[in-house]
C-alpha positions as CSV (number, residue, x, y, z in Angstrom):
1,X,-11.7,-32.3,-96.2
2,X,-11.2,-35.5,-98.0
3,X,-11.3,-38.1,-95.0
4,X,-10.3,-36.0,-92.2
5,X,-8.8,-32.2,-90.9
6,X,-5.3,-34.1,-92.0
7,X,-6.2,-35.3,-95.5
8,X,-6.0,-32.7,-98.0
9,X,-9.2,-31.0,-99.2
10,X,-11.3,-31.9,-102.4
11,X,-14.0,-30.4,-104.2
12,X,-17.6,-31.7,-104.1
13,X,-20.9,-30.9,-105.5
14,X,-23.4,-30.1,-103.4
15,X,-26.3,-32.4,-104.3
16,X,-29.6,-30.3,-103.8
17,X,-28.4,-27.0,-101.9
18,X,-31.0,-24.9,-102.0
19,X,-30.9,-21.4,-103.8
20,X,-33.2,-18.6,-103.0
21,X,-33.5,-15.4,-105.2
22,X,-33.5,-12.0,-104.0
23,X,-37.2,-11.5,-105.8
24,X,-38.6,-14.4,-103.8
25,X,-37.4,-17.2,-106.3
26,X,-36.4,-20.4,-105.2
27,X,-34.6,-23.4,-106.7
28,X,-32.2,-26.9,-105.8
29,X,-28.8,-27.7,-107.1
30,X,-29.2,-31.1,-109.6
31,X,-27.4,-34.2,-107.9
32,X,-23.8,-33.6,-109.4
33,X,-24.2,-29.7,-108.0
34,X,-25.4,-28.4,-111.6
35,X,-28.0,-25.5,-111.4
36,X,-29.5,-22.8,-113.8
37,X,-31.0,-19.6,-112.3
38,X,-32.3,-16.4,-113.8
39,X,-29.9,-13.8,-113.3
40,X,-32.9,-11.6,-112.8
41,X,-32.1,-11.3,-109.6
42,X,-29.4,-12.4,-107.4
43,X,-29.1,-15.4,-105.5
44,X,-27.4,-17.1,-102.6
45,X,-27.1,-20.7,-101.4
46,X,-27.6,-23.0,-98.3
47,X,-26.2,-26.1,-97.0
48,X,-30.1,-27.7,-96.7
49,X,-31.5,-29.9,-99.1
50,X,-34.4,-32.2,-99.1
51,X,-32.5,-34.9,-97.2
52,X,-29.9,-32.8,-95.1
53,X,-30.1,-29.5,-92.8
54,X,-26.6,-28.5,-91.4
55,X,-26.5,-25.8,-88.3
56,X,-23.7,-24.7,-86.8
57,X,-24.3,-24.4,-82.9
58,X,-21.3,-21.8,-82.5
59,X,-22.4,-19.2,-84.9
60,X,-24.0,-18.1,-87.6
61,X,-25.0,-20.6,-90.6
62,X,-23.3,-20.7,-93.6
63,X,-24.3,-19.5,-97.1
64,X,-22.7,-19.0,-100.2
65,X,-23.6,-15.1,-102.5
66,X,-23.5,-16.1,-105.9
67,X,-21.5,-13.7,-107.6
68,X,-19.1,-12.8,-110.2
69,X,-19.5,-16.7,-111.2
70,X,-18.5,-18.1,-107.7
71,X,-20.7,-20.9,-106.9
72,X,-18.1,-22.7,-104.3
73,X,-18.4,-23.6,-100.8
74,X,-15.0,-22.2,-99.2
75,X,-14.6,-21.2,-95.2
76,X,-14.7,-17.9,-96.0
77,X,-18.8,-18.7,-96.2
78,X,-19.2,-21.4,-94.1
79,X,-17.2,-23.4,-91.4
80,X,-15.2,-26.4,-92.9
81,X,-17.5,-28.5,-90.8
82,X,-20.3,-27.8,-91.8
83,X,-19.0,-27.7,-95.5
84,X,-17.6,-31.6,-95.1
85,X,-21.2,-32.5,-92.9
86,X,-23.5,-31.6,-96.0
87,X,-21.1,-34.1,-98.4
88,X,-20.1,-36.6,-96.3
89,X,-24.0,-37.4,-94.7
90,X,-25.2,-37.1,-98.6
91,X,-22.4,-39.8,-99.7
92,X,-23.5,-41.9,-96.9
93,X,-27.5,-41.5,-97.7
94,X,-26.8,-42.9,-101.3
95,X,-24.8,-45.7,-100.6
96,X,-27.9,-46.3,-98.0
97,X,-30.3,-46.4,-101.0
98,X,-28.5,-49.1,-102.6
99,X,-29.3,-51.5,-99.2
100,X,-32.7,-50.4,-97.7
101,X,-33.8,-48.5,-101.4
102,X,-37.4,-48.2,-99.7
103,X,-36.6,-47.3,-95.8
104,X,-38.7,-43.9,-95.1
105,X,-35.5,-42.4,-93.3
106,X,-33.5,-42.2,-96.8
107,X,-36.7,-39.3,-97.5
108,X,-36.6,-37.8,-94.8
109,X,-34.3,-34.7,-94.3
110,X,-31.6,-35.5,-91.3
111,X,-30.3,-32.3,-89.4
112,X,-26.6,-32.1,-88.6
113,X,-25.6,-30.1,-85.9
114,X,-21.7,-29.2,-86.1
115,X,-19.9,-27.4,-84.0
116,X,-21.8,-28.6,-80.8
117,X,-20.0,-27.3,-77.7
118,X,-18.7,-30.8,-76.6
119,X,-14.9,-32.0,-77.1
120,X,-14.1,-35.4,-77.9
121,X,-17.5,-36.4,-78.6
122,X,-20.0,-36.7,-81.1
123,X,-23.5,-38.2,-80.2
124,X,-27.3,-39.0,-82.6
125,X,-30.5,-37.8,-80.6
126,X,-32.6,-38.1,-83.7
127,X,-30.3,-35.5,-85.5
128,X,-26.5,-35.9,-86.1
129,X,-24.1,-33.7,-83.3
130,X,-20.1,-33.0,-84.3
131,X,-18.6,-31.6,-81.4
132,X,-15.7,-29.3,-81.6
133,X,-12.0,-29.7,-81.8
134,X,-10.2,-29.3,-78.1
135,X,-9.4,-31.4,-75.1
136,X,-7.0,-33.7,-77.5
137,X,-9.5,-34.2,-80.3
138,X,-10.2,-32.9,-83.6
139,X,-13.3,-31.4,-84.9
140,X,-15.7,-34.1,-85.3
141,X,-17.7,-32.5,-88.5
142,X,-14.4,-32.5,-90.2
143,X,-14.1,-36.3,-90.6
144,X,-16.0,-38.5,-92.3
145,X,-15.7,-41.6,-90.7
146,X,-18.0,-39.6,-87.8
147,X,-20.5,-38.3,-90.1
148,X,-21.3,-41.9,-91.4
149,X,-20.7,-43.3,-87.4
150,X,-23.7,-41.0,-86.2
151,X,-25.9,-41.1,-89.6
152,X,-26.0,-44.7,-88.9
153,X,-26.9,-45.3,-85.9
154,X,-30.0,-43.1,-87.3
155,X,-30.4,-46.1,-90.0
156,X,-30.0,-48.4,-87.7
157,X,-32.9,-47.1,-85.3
158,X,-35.3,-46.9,-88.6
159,X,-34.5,-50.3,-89.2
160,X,-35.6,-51.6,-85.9
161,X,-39.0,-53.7,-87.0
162,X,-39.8,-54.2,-83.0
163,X,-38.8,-53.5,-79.6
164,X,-35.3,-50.9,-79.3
165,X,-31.6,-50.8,-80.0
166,X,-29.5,-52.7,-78.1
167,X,-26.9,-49.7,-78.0
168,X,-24.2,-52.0,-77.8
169,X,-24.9,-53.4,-80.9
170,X,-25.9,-49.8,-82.0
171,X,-22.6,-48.3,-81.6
172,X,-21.4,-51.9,-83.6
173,X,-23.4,-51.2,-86.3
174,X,-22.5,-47.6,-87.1
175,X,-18.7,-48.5,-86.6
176,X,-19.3,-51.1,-89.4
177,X,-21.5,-48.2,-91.2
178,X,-18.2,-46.1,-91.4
179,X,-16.3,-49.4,-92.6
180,X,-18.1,-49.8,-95.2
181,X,-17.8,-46.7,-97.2
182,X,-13.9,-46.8,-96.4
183,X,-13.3,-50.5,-96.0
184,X,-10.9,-49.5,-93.2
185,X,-10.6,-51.5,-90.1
186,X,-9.8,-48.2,-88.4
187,X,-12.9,-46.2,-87.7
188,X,-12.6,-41.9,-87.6
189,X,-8.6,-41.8,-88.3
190,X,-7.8,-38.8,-86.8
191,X,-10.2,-38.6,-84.4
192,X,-7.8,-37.2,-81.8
193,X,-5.3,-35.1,-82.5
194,X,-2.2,-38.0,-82.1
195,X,-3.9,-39.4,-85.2
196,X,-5.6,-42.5,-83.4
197,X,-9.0,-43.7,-84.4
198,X,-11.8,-44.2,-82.1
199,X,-11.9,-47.6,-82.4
200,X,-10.2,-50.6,-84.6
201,X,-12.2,-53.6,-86.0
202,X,-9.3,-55.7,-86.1
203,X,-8.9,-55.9,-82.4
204,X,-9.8,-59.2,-81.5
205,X,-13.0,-59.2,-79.0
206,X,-14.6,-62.5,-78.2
207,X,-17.9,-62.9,-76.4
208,X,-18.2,-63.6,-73.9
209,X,-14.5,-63.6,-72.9
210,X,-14.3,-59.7,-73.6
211,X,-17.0,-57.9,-72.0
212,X,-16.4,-55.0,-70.5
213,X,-19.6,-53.5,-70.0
214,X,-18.7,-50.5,-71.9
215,X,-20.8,-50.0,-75.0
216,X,-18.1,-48.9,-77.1
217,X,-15.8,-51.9,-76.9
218,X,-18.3,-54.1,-76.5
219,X,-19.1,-53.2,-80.1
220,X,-16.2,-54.7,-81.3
221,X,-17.4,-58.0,-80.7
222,X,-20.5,-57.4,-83.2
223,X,-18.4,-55.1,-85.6
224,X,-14.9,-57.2,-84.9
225,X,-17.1,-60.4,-86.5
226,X,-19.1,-59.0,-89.4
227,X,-15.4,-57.0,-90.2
228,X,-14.0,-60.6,-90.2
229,X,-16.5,-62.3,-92.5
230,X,-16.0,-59.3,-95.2
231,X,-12.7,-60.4,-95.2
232,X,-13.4,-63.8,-95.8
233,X,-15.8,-63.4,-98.4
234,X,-13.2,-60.6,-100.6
235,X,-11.1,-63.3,-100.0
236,X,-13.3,-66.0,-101.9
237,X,-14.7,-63.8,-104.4
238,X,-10.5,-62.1,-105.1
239,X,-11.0,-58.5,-103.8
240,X,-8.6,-57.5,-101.3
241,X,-9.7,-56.1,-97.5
242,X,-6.9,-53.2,-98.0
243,X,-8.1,-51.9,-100.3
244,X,-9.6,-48.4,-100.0
């Protein structure tokens, strides 16, 4: 999927899938998706590289036979979920290296968990978990917005030089984690199935006018400001805030 379940689809490379022979070879996918194996033997593909494991929690995991010169990812190997997981977590990762080039999380390898048996809800416990589409919601692996939303909240804990996450400001943070590699206001699009986000950064919340002890929109007030103040400074340096 290209954003979300509603967006079209697009194809990615696969940064560093890992490849497996049927002699016991092994090998990675280069960074744009490139690879070169002996055809020797015959291989197949995974959606695990050095820096992300996908699983899906309702079945069995994908993986792609590379045969008769197929060497795409469709639904017919994988879920979509786990497809759009493995690109959208490894988009997010290298925009991370350009900010925090020498935090140990960037090298370490983050498991997604997709297809988690929870509806209108996706959660980090140490790993990132996509819960499915039902109850009003859409699949949470298939938009990106939540992939970058739960990967963050990871790079926020492993940012953390004392003491803990506030997880007010934590769920704050990884809104304005999504924002960033949009630079839309509206956070997971899509999210349910009317087409509503979960939340939007424009919504003014003022502290501490707007509390509502709910760490969700409480966020807003961290995410709502630092949203505000990218504006301001596109404005000053000429780039627009609409701009996608």
């Amino acid at each position: 999927d290209g954003r979300t379940g509603d967006s079209g689809f697009d194809t990615s490379p696969l940064p560093g899938a890992m490849l497996e022979g049927s002699g016991g070879s092994s090998g990675a996918a280069a960074l744009d998706g490139s690879f070169s194996v002996s055809d020797a033997e015959s291989w197949t593909a995974v959606l695990e590289s050095d820096y992300v494991r996908v699983t899906n929690e309702a079945g069995d995991e994908g993986f792609l036979v590379l045969d008769a010169g197929s060497a795409t990812f469709t639904d017919a190997d994988a879920t979509q979920a786990e497809i759009d997981s493995y690109v959208f977590l490894h988009r997010v990762r290298d925009w991370g290296q350009q900010f925090a080039p020498g935090l140990a999380f960037l090298d370490d390898q983050v498991r997604s968990k997709v297809n988690v048996s929870v509806t209108c809800f996706a959660f980090w416990d140490g790993a990132v978990n996509l819960g499915i589409e039902g109850e009003g919601c859409n699949n949470a692996g298939r938009i990106a917005d939540s992939n970058y939303h739960e990967w963050g909240h990871g790079l926020h804990e492993a940012s953390v030089l004392s003491g803990s996450v506030d997880p007010t400001v934590g769920e704050g943070f990884s809104d304005l984690v999504a924002a960033m590699q949009t630079l839309d206001p509206q956070v997971a699009p899509n999210f349910y199935d009317d087409g509503r986000p979960t939340r939007e950064l424009t919504v003014l919340r003022v502290y501490p006018t707007d509390i509502r002890n709910n760490i969700y929109q409480d966020g807003l007030i961290y995410s709502g400001a630092a949203w505000d103040l990218l504006g301001a400074l596109q404005v000053l340096q000429g780039e627009s805030t609409t701009e996608k």
